[in-house]
N, C-alpha and C positions, 0 to 999 in steps of 0.2 A: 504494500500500500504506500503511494506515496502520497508525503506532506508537505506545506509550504509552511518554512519556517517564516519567511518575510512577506505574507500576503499581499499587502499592499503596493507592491511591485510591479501585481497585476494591472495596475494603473495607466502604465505605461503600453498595454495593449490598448487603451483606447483609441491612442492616436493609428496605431497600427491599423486598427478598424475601419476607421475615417478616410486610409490611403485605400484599402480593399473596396471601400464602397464608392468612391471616385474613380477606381478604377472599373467599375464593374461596369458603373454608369458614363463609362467613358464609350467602351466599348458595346452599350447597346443603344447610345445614342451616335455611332459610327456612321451608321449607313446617311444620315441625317446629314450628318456632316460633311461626307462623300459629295453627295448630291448639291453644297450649297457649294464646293470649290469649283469654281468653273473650268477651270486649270487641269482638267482631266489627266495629259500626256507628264503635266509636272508632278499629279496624285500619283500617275503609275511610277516614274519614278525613284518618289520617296519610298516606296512601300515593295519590298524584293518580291518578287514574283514566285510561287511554288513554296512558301512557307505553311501559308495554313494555319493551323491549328496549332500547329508547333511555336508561333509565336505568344501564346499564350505560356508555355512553357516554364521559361527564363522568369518570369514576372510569378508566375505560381510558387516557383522554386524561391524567388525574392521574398517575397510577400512570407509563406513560408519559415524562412531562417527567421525574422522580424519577428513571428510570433513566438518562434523556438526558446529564441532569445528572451523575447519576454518575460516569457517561463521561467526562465533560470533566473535572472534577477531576482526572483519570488523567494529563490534559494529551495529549491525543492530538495525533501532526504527523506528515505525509507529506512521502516523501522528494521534496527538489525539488536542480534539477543547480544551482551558482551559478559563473558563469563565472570563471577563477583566472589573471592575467595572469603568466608564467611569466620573464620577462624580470628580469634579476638583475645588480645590481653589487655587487662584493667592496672594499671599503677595506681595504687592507695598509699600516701605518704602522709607519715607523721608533721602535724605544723602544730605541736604542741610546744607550750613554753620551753620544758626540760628538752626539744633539741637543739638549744640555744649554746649548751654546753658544750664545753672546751676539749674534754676528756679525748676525743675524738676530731683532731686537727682536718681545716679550722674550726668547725663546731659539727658537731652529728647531724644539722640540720643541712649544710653545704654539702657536706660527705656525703648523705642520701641523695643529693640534687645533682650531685655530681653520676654516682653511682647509678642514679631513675633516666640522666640523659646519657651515659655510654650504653644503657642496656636498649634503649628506644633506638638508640644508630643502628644497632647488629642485628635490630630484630628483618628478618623477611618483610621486602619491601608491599608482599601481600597480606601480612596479617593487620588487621585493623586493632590499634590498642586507643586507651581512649586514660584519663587522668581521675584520681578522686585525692583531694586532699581532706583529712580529717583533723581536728581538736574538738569544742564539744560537742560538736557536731559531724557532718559529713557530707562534702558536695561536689557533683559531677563537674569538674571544672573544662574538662573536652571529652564528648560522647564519642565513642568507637568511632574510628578512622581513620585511614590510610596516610593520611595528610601529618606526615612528621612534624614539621616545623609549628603546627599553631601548639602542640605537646609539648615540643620544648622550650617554646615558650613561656606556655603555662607553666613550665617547674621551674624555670628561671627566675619570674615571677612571684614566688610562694612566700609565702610572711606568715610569723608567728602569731598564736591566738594558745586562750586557756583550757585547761582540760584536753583530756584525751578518750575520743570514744571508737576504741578499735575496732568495737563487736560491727558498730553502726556502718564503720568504713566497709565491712565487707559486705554486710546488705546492702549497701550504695551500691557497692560493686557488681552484685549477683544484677539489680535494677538493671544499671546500665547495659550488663551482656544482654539482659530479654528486648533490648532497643534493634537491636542487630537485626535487619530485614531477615527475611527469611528466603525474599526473590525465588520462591521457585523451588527453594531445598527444601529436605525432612527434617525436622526435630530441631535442636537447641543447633545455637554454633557450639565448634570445640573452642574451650575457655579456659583462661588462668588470668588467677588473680595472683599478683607479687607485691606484699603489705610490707614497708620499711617503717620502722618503729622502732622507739627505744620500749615497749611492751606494753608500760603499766596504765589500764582501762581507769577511768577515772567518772566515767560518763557514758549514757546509751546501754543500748545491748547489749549483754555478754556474752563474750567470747565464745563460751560454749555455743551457746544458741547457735552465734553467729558459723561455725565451726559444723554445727549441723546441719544448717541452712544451706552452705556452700556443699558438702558431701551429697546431701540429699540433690542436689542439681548436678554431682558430678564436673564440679568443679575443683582443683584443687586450690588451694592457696599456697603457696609460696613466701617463706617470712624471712626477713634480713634483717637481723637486729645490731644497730647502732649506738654503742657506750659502750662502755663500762662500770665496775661496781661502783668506782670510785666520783663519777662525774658531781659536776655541784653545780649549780644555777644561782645567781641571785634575783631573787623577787622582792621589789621591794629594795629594803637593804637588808634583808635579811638572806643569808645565806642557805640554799634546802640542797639535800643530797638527791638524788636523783640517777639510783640503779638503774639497769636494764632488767628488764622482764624476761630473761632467757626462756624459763617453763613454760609461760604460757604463748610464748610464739613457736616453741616448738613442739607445745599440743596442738597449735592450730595445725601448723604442717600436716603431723603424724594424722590428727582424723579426717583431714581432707586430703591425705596421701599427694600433698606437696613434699619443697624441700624447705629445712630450714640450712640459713646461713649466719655467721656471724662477719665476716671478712671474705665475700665470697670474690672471685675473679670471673672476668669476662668469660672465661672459657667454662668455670663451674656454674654460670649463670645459662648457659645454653640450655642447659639439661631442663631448664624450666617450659620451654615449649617443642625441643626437638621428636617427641611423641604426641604432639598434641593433632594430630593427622589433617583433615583436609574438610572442608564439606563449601560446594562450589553451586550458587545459586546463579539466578541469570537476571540482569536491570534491562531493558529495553530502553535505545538510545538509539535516536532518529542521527543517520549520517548525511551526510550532505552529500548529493550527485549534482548539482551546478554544472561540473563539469563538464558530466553528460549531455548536458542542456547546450552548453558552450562546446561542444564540437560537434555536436547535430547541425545547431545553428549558423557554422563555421562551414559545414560540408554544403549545406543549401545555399548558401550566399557563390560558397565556388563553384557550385553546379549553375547557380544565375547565370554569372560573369559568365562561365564557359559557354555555354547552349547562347548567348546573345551574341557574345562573341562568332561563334562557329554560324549562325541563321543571320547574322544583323551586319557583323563586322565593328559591332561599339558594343560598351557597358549598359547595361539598363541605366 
């Protein structure tokens, strides 16, 4: 089926139109005309002898390309399926107070930012991963998508706020994968969530829950925990210590048969989607044939000129 992206193009046929019916009316008020030149021997003349019908020809073939042309201006495109790789990871990163700490050069909260954009570079330029940042809350800050740069933007981006609600982050997370079109495929996309946190839930859902929630959809989580025992924050002017949560990021792993990390490398980071397999739905995206248009319209204009040429000895 084809469609006109630029309708209004067609406008440009009216004039076309205007030339077809001058000419029509040229030619059936001919014989009229014939008869008012007195100049018979100079009529026969102008007009080659043993053409015929054939003189209409050249001018059909004109008239024609004109329209062809038309056409294309309008930008005509037919719908074609373009295959859509549905496979999706969610970054969930801590922007709580306590990653503000030191313990972790320059602070645990740079070092995830750091960490959240070398793993967004390596990922397969087909998997659509999308951003959640949490404190006491939890908000989709880029929906699934293939489009890197507005991701690393957004973690670029990232500023501290209070409380820490981990459980919450991963329901944000599970939300955003069920966004993921379906275009055509069966069942859920295949998904990973990768949560960077120094651990401790302070707000929202708990972990468990959340940990269930994610298993039950057959997602895993993936935890990368950031400090140490030692870290210290000040709030205030008051000095707070501020451990990492080792256990329960790496409860969450184990019951969503993630991994957990604590210092992981680009290479032990792979392992987090290298099994996550394929599932390939289909968007429908009208292409553009213009060009089509533009060298139909190109052939009729050179069939004009030729057949005028070859019958007439001039161009229309």
């Amino acid at each position: 089926m084809i469609r006109l992206l630029s309708p209004w193009w067609l406008l440009s046929l009216v004039p076309v139109a205007a030339v077809i019916g001058v000419y029509i009316w040229r030619q059936l008020h001919r014989r009229a005309f014939a008869v008012r030149f007195t100049n018979v021997d100079l009529l026969s003349s102008l007009v080659p002898k043993g053409i015929g019908v054939r003189r209409h020809f050249s001018a059909a073939a004109f008239l024609l390309s004109l329209v062809i042309l038309g056409f294309g201006m309008a930008r005509p495109s037919i719908d074609t399926k373009e295959p859509l790789e549905r496979a999706t990871i969610m970054l969930a990163i801590d922007v709580s107070l306590s990653m503000q700490a030191t313990d972790v050069q320059p602070t645990r909260i740079e070092a995830a930012k750091s960490a959240a954009a070398d793993f967004v570079k390596q990922l397969p330029a087909s998997f659509n991963v999308g951003l959640v940042s949490f404190a006491k809350t939890a908000s989709v800050l880029v929906s699934p998508t293939k489009e890197r740069n507005s991701v690393l933007q957004a973690i670029d981006g990232l500023s501290l706020q209070e409380s820490t609600a981990t459980g919450e982050a991963v329901f944000t997370s599970l939300d955003a994968i069920r966004t993921v079109p379906a275009d055509g495929a069966a069942g859920p996309p295949p998904a990973r969530i990768v949560l960077l946190s120094d651990g401790f839930r302070t707000a929202g859902r708990s972990l468990e829950d959340a940990s269930a929630a994610a298993a039950a959809a057959s997602v895993p989580v993936s935890t990368i925990a950031f400090g140490t025992d030692e870290g210290v924050v000040r709030i205030g002017n008051t000095p707070q210590r501020v451990p990492v949560d080792r256990p329960s990021l790496q409860k969450v792993a184990e019951v969503t048969k993630g991994y957990f990390y604590e210092a992981a490398s680009k290479d032990e980071l792979k392992r987090v989607y290298t099994d996550m397999g394929s599932s390939i739905g289909y968007r429908t995206k009208p292409r553009e044939v213009t060009q089509w248009y533009l060298g139909i319209g190109f052939l009729f204009a050179l069939a004009a000129g030729g057949l005028s040429l070859l019958w007439g000895s001039r161009l229309p």
